[in-house]
Backbone bond lengths (Angstrom), bond angles and torsions (degrees), N, CA, C in turn:
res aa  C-N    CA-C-N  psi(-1)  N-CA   C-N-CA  omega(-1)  CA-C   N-CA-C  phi
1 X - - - 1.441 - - 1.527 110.42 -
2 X 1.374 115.52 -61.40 1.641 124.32 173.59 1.878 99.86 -45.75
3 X 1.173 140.65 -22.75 1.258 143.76 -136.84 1.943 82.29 -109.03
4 X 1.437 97.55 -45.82 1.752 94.19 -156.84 1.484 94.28 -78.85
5 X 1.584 126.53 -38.83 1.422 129.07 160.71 1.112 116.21 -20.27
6 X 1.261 93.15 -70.24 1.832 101.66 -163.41 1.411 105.33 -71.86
7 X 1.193 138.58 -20.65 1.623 136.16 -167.44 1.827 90.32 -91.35
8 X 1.147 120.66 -54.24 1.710 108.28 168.23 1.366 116.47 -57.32
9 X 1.350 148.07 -45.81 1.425 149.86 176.93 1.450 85.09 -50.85
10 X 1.447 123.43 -78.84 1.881 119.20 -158.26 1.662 110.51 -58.31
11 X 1.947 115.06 -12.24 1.522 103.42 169.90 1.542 104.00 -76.67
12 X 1.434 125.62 -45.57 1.237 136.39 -133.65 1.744 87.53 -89.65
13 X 1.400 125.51 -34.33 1.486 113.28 163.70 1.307 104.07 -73.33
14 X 1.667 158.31 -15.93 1.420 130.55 -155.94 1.712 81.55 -112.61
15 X 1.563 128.91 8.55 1.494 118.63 179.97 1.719 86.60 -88.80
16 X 1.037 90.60 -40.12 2.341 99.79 -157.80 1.715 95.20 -49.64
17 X 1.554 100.60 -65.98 1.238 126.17 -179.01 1.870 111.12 -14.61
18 X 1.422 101.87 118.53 1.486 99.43 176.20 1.623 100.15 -59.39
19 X 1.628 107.08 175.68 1.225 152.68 159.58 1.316 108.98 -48.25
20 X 1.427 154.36 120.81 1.122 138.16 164.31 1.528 127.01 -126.48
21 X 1.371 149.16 -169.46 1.187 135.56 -100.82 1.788 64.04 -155.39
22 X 1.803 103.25 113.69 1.322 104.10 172.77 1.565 88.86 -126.39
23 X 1.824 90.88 152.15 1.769 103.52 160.27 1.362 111.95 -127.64
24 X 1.462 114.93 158.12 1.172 133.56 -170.95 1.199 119.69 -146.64
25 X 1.596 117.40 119.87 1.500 113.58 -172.64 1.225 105.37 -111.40
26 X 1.650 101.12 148.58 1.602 118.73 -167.78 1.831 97.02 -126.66
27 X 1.317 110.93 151.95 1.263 102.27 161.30 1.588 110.67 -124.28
28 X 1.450 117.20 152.83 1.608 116.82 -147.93 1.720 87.09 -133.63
29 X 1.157 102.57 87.06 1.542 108.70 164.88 1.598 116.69 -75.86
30 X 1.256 96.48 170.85 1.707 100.51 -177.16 1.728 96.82 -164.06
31 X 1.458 109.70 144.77 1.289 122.56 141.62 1.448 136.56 21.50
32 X 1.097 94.73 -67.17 1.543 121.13 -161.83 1.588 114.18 -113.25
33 X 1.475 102.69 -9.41 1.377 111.53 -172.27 1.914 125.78 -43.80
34 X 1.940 91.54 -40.66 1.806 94.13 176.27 1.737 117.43 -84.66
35 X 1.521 102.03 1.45 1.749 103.32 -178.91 1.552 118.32 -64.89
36 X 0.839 125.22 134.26 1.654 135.54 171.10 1.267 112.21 -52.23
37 X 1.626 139.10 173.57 1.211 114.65 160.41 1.146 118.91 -88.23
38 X 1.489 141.81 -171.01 1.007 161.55 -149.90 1.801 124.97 -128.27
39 X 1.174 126.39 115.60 1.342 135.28 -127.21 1.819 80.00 -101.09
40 X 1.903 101.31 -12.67 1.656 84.82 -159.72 1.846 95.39 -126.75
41 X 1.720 97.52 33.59 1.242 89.77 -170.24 1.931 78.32 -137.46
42 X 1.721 99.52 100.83 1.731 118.30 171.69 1.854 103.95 -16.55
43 X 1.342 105.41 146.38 1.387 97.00 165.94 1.640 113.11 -103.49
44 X 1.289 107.79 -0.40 1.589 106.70 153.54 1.403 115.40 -138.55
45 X 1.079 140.45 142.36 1.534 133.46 152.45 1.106 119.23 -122.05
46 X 1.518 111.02 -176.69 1.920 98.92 -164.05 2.227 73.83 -140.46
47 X 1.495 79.45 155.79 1.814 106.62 177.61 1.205 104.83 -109.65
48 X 1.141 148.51 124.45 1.726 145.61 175.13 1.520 95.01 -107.16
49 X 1.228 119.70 125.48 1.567 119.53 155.76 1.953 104.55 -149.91
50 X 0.980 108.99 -168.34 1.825 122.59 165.70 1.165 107.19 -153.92
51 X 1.390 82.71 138.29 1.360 119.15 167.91 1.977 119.31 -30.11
52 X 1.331 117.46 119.94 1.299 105.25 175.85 1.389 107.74 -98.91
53 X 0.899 130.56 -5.73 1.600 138.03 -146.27 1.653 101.98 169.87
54 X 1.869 98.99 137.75 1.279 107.00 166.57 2.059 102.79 -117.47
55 X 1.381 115.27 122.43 1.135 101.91 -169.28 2.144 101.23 -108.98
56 X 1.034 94.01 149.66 2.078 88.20 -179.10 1.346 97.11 -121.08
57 X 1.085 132.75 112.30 1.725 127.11 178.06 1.147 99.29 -112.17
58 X 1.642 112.46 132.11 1.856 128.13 169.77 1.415 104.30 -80.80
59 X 1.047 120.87 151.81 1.580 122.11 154.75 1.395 110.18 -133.78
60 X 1.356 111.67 141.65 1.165 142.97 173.85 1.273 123.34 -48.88
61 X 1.805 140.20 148.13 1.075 137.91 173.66 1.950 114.75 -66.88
62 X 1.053 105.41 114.84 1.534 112.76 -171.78 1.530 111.54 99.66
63 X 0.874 129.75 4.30 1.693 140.49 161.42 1.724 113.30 -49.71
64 X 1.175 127.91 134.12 1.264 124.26 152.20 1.322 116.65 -68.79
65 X 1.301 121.10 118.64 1.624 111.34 -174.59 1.763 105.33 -64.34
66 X 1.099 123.99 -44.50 1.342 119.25 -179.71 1.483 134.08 -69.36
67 X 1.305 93.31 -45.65 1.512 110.36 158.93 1.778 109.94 -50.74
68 X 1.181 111.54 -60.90 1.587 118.14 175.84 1.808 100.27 -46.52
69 X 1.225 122.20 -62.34 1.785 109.32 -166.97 1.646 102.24 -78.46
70 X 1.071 130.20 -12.49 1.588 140.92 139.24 1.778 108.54 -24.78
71 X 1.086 99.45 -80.48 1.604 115.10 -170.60 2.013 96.85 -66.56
72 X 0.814 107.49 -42.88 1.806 96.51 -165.79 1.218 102.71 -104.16
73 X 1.410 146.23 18.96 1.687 158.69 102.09 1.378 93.64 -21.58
74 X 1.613 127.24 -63.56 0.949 136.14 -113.02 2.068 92.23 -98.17
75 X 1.292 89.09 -62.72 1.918 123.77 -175.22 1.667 85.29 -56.58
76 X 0.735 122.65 -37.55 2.017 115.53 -157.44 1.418 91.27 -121.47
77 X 1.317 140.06 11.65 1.593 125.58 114.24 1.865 81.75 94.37
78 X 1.423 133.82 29.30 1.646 134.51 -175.07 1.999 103.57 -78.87
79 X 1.246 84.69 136.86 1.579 78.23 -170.08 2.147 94.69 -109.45
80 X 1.664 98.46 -52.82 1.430 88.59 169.79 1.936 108.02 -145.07
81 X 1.142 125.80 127.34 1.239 158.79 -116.90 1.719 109.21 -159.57
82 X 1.403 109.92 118.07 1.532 117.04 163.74 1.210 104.85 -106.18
83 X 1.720 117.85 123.89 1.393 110.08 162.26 1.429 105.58 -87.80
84 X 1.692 84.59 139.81 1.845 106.30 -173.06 1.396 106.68 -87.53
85 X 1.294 114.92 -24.57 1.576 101.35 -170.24 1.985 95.45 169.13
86 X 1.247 95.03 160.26 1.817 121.41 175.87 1.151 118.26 -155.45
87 X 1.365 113.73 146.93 1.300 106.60 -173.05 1.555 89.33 -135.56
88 X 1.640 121.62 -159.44 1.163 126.99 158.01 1.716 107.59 117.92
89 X 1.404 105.93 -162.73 1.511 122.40 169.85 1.147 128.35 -121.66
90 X 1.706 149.59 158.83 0.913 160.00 -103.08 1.541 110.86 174.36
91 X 1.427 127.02 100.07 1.398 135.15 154.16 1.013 110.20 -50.25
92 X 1.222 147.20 -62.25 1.468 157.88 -167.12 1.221 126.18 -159.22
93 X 1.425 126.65 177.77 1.929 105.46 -174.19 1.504 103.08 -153.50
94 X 1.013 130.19 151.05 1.562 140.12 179.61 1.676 89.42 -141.27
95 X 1.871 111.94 124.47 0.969 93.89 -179.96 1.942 81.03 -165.59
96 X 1.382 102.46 160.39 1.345 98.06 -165.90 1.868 105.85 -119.43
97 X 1.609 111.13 168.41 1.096 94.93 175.01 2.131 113.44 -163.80
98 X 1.204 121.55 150.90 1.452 100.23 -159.06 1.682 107.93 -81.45
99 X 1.081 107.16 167.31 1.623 122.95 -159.25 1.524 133.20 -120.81
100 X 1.399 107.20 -10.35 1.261 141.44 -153.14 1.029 108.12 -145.41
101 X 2.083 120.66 152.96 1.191 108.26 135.51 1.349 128.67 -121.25
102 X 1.357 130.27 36.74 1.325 146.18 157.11 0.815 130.84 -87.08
103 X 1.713 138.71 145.79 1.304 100.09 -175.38 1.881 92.70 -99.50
104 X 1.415 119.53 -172.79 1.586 121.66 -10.27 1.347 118.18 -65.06
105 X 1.508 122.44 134.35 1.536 125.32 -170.20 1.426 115.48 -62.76
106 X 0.767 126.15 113.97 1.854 151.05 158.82 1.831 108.58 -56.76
107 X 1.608 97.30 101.91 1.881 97.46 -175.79 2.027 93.41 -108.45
108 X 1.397 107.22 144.43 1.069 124.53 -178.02 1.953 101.10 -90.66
109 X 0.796 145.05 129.96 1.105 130.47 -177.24 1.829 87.12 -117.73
110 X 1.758 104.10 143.87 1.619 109.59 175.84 1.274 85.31 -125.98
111 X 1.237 93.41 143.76 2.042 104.87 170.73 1.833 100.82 -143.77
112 X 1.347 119.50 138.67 1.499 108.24 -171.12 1.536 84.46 -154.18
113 X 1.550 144.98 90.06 0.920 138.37 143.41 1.468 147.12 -58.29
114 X 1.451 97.81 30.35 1.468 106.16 170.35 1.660 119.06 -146.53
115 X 1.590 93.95 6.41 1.613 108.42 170.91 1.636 123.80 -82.26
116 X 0.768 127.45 86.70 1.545 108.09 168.61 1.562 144.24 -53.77
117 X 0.992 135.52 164.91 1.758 111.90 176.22 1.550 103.40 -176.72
118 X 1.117 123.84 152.79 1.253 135.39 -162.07 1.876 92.58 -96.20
119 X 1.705 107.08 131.15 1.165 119.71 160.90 1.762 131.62 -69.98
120 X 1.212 121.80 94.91 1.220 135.73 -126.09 2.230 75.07 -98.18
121 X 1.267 101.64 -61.48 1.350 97.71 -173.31 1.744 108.27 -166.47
122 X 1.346 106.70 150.53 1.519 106.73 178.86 1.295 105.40 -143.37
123 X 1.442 112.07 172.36 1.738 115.51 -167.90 1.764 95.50 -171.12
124 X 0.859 123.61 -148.38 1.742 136.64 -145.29 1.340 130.58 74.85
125 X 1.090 114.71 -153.60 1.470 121.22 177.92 1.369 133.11 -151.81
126 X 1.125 114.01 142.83 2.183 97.51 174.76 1.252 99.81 -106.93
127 X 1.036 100.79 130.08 1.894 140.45 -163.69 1.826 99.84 -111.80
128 X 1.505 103.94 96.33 1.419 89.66 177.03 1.636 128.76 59.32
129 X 1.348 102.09 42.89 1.652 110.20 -147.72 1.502 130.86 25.63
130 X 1.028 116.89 27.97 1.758 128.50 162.26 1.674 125.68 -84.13
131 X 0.668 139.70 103.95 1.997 146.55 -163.73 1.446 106.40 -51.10
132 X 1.377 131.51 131.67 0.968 106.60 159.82 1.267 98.77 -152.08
133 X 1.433 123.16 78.35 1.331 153.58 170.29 1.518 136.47 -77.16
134 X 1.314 110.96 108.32 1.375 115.62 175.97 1.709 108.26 -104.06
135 X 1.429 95.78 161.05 1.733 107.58 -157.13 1.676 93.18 -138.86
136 X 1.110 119.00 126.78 1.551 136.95 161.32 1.911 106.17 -104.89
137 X 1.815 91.50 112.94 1.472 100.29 -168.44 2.044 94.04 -116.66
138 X 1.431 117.66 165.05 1.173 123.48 156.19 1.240 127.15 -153.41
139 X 1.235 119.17 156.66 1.983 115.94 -178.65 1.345 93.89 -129.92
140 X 1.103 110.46 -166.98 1.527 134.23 -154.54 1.947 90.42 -55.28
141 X 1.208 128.58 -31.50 1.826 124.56 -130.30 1.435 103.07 -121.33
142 X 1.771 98.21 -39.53 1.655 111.47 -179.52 1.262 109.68 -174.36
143 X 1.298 96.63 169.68 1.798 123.49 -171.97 1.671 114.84 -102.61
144 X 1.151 116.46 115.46 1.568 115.74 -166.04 1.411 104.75 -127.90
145 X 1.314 113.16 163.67 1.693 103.50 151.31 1.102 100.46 164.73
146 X 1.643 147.56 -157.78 1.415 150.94 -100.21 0.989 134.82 68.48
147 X 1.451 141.34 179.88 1.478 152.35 -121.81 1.755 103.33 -76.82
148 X 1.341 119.96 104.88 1.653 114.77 -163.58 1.736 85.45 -60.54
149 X 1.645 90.85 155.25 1.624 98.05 171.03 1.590 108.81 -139.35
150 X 0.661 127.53 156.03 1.525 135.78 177.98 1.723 109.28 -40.67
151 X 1.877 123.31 120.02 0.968 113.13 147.78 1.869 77.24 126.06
152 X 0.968 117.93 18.27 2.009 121.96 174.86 1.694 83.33 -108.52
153 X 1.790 101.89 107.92 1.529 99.89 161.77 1.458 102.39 -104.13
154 X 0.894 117.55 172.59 1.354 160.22 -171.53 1.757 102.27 -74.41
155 X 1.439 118.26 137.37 1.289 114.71 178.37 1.621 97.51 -125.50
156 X 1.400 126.34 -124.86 1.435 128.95 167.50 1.446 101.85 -15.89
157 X 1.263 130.49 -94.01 1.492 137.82 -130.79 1.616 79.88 -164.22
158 X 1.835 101.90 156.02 1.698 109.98 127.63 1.834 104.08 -154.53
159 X 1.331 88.75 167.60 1.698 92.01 -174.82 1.517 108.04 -149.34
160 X 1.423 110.90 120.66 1.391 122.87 -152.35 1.586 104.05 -97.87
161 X 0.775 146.23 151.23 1.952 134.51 169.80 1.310 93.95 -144.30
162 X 1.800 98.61 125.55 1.544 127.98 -174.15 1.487 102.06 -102.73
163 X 0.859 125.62 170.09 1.498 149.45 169.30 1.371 120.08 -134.43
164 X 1.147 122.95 87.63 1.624 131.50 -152.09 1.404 90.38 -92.48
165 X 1.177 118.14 126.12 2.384 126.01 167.73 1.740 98.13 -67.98
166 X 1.348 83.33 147.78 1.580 82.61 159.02 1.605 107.71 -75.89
167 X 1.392 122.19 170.63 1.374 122.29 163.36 1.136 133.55 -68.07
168 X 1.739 120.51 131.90 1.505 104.96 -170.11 2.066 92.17 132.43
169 X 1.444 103.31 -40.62 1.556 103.47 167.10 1.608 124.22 -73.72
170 X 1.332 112.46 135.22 1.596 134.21 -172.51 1.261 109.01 -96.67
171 X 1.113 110.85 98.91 1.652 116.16 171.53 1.852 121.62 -91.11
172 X 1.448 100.85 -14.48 1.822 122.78 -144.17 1.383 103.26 -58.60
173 X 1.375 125.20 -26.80 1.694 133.66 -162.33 1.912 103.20 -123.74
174 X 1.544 104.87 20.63 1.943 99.54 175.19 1.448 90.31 -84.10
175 X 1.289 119.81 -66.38 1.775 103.05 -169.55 1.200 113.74 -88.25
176 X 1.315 135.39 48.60 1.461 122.88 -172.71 1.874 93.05 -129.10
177 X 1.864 100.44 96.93 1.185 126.80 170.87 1.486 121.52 -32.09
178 X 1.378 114.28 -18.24 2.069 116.94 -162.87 1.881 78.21 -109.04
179 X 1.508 129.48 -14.10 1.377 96.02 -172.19 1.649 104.06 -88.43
180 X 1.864 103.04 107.91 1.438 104.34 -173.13 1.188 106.83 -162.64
């Protein structure tokens, strides 16, 4: 009897029990991962293009932030895009980050759906219309952030500002880890 007690008391606290802030590490091999670098591949280069368009998109309270620049990437036809900046708030955040320094690179993924945090600042780029967005979040203690991932909604407000290239700019080889 004391046995079945106590096994309902320890469900009925892990039901009460908030939501908490899990991580999970993945490792993301590639191709190219054991190649050396490349004597004929610059160790910096520069991209020249302009701006065709500056676009500012709001999002709504309960919005997926990613899903949202997903869809209006998508609607406004952006092929390659610097995000200039974000601001705003945050229901919760799923967001990833690297772990290692060998390759193949090791990403920590944080997901905490019951934290909130103020959007301090964001930037990346769309590469061939593909996202590749990082997010600087903070709460009361500290300032965190890395690679936004699916499932960071939106709390108050947020408002993203793109920098759309004219056509004719090459984005295809900025994040692609084997070009080295």
């Amino acid at each position: 009897m004391r046995t079945s007690i106590a096994v309902f008391a320890l469900f009925v606290l892990a039901a009460l029990a908030p939501a908490q802030q899990t991580r999970t590490e993945i490792t993301k091999p590639a191709p190219g991962d054991s190649r050396p670098n490349s004597s004929e591949i610059p160790e910096v280069y520069a991209i020249s293009g302009r701006f065709e368009r500056i676009l500012v998109l709001r999002f709504k309270y309960q919005t997926d932030l990613l899903a949202g620049l997903e869809s209006m990437v998508k609607r406004h036809q952006i092929r390659n895009a610097v995000i200039l900046a974000g601001a705003g708030s945050v229901r919760n955040y799923h967001v990833h980050t690297v772990s290692n320094r060998t390759f193949p690179s090791k990403n920590v993924l944080v997901k905490d759906p019951t934290a909130p945090a103020d959007i301090v600042s964001m930037n990346g780029y769309i590469i061939d219309g593909r996202i590749h967005a990082h997010i600087t979040l903070a709460d009361p203690d500290k300032a965190f952030g890395g690679h936004l991932e699916p499932g960071t909604t939106v709390f108050t407000f947020a408002v993203v500002t793109l920098g759309v290239f004219e056509d004719g700019v090459d984005l295809s080889r900025i994040d692609d880890k084997s070009y080295r």
